[in-house]
N, C-alpha and C positions, 0 to 999 in steps of 0.2 A: 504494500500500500504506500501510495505517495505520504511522505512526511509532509507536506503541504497539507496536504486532504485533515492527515492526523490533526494538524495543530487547526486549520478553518475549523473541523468538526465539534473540539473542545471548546475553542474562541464561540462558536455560534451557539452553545450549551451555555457557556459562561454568562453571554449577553443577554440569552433568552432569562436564566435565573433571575440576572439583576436587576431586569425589567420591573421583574416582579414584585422584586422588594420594596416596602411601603417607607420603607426609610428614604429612598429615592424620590418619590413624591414629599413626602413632608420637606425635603431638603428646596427643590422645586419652585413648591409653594411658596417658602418662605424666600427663596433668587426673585421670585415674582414682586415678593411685596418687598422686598427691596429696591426693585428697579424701579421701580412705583413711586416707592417712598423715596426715591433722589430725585424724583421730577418733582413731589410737595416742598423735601426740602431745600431746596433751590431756591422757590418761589417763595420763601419765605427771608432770606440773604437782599443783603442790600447793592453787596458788592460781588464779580465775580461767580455770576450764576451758572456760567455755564462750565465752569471748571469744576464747580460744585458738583451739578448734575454727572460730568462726565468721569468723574472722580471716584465719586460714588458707587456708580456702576459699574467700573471696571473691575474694584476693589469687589465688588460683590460676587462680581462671575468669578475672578480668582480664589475665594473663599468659600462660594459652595463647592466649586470644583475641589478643590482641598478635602473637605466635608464628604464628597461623595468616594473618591478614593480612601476615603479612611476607612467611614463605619459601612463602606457596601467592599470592599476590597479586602479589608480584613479579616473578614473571615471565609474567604474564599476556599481557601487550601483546607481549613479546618472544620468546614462543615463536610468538605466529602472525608475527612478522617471521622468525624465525628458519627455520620452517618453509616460508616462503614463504603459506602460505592467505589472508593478510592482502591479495594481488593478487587474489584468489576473491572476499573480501568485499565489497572497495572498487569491484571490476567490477559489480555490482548495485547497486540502486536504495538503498543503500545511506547516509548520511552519518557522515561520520567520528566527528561526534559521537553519532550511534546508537550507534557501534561503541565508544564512551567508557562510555557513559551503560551500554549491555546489559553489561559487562564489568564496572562495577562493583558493579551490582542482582545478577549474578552471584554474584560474590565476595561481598557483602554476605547477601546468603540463605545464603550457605554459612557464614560465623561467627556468624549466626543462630541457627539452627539448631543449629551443635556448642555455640551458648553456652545453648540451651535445655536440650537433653540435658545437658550438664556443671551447669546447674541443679538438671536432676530429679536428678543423682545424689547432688549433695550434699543434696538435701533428705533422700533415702532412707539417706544417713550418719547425718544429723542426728536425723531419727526413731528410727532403730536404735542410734542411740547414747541416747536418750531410753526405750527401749524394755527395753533394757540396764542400764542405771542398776541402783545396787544397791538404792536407793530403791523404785524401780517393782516389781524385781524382789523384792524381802521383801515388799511390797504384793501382789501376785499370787499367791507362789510359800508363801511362808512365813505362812500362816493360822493362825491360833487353830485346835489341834485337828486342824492335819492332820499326815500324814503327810512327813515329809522327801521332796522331791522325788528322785527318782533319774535315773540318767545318762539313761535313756531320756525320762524329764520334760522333764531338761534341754532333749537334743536339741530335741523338738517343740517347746519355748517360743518357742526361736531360731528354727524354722523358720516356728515361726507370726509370730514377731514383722518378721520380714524379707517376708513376705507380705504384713503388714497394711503397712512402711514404704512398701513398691514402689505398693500400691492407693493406699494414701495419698500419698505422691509423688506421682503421677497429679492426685488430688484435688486437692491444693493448687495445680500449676502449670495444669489448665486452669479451674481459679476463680479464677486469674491473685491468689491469694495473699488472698484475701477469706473462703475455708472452709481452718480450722483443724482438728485431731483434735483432742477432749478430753484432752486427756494432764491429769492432775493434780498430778504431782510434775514433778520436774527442772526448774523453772522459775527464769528470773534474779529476782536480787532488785527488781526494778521490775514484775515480772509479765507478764513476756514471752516466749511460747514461744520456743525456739531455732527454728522454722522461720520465725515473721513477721519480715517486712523482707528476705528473703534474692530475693522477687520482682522488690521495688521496687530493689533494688541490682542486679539482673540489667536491669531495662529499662533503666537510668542506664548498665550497659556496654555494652549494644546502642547507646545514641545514642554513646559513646565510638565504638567502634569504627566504625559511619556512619562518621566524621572521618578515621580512622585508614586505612580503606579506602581512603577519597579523598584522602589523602596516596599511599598504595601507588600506585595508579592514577595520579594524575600524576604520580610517579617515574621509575614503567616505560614512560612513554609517550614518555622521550626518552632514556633511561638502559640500561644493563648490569642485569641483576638483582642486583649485587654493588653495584650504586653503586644501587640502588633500594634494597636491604635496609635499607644505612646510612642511607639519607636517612630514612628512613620510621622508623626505629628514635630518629635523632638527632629528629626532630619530634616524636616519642611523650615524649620525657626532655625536650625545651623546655617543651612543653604540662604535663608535668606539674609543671616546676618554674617556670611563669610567673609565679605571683608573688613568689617567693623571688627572681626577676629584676628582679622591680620594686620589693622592697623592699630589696635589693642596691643599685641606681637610688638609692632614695630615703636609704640611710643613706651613700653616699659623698656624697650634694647636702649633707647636714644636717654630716656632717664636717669637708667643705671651706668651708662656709658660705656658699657660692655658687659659681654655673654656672662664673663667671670665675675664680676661684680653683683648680679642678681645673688640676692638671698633662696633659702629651701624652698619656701613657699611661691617667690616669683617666677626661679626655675621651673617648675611645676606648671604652673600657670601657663606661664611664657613659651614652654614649649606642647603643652596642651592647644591652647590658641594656633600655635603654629600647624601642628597635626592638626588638629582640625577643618584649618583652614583650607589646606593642601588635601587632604581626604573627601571634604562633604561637598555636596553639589555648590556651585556659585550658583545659585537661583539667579540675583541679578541679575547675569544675562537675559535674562527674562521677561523683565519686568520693567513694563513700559509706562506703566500707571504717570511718570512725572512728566512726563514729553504730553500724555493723552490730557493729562490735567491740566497744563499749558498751553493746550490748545495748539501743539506741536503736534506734527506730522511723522509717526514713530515708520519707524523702517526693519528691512527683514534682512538680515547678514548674513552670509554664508555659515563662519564661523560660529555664530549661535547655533544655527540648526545641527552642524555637524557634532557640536559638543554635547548638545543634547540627545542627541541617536547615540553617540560612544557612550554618554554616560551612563543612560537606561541599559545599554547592551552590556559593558560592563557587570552592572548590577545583575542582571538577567542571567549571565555566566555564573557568578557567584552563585545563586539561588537554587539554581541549577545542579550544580554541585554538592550545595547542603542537601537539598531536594534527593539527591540518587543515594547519599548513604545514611538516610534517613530509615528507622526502623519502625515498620507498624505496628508490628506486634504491642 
């Protein structure tokens, strides 16, 4: 049997499970009423709204995405031990590292995916909040010459304007962020619509979360789901503060004015931070949140993607390994 075939047939097991899981909708739900809730609170800001909005929301899809790799990912490996079916798998033509590799292509499709949809919706906040503006709306609504719009006006504007965001949602994320609407008001002061760059900050979480999966996955492939959550949670917070660990590192070296100089404890320390630093993921490459919040134009570098594929594959090696001389008994 194709090794391909082996690992698609696990991965589309894996996806269909986590579908299932109601953790995944509550998680969902609540990306929703966050995206939501950065369109209210924006509108509440005196200054700076739309950094607000687009700030918010970025932050939110990176954070359930986080959320969803944890508590649906963590217990992957441990529920087919738990269940026993894992004796089912491993009796077939089978290798353990299939069973690694389809488990994580699994999980990985599935915060995909929630992190595509958690895309479209903000983009459909984003538009309807553009659509909305009092701006756009005097522009439209309040003409030279007409008549005062009335409540029944009102209604259909909103309705029509929430139909044109949802099409155009659409638009925008399978032109993967290339076709724009003309909107002509509500624009930042650089001349930037509020929907460009919200793409490229979604591909930048998808190679995140790659990583982040492949933490999950080799957690739970020798651990408790409780001792997987933390691991994978405590790697998500290294990775993001890896360099603040190594310039930690470097302003205790320049203090003590040399390596010789540190005390036991700073030693310790000092070369903790350094391991650290050099071991755990640099999420940063990642994380575009400050450029999207600036109402900057965030960009997509070779070098990121590629260090995100070695470094999930790396992982993915390891796991693999503990995974084969793993005993079920």
């Amino acid at each position: 049997m194709n090794p391909l075939y082996k690992i698609y047939a696990i991965a589309s097991n894996t996806f269909k499970e986590a579908v299932r899981n109601r953790v995944l909708y509550v998680l969902l739900f609540f990306a929703v009423l966050i995206l939501v809730g950065a369109w209210v609170a924006s509108s509440l800001a005196i200054f700076g709204q739309e950094k607000i909005v687009r700030d918010l929301g970025v932050a939110a899809i990176n954070i359930i995405s986080v959320l969803i790799a944890v508590f649906v990912g963590v217990g992957l490996v441990y529920n087919d031990l738990d269940k026993k079916t894992i004796y089912t798998i491993v009796s077939k033509p089978i290798s353990r590292w299939h069973f690694i590799v389809g488990k994580y292509f699994g999980l990985l499709l599935t915060i995909w995916v929630n992190i595509i949809f958690m895309t479209y919706i903000f983009l459909v906040v984003l538009l309807l909040r553009s659509y909305t503006s009092d701006d756009f709306m005097m522009a439209r609504l309040y003409t030279e010459g007409a008549p005062p719009p009335t409540g029944g006006t009102m209604m259909m504007y909103y309705i029509s304007s929430l139909a044109s965001a949802l099409v155009q949602g659409l638009g925008i994320l399978f032109s993967l962020g290339t076709w724009q609407p003309a909107i002509a008001v509500n624009m930042a002061a650089e001349g930037i619509l509020l929907t460009q760059g919200i793409i490229a900050v979604s591909v930048m979480t998808m190679l995140e979360m790659a990583v982040i999966t492949a933490f999950a996955v080799l957690f739970s492939s020798f651990s408790s789901p409780t001792l997987s959550a933390f691991l994978t949670i405590t790697a998500f917070i290294i990775g993001r503060l890896n360099e603040d660990l190594y310039f930690f590192a470097d302003l205790m070296l320049r203090r003590a004015g040399s390596l010789e100089a540190l005390s036991g404890g700073q030693t310790i320390a000092y070369w903790f931070s350094v391991g650290a630093a050099h071991i755990a993921p640099n999420l940063s490459f990642f994380d575009r949140r400050a450029q999207i919040g600036d109402m900057q134009l965030p960009s997509l570098d070779l070098y990121t993607v590629v260090y995100g594929v070695a470094y999930a594959t790396a992982v993915l090696i390891i796991a693999s390994m503990i995974f084969n001389k793993r005993n079920f008994k």
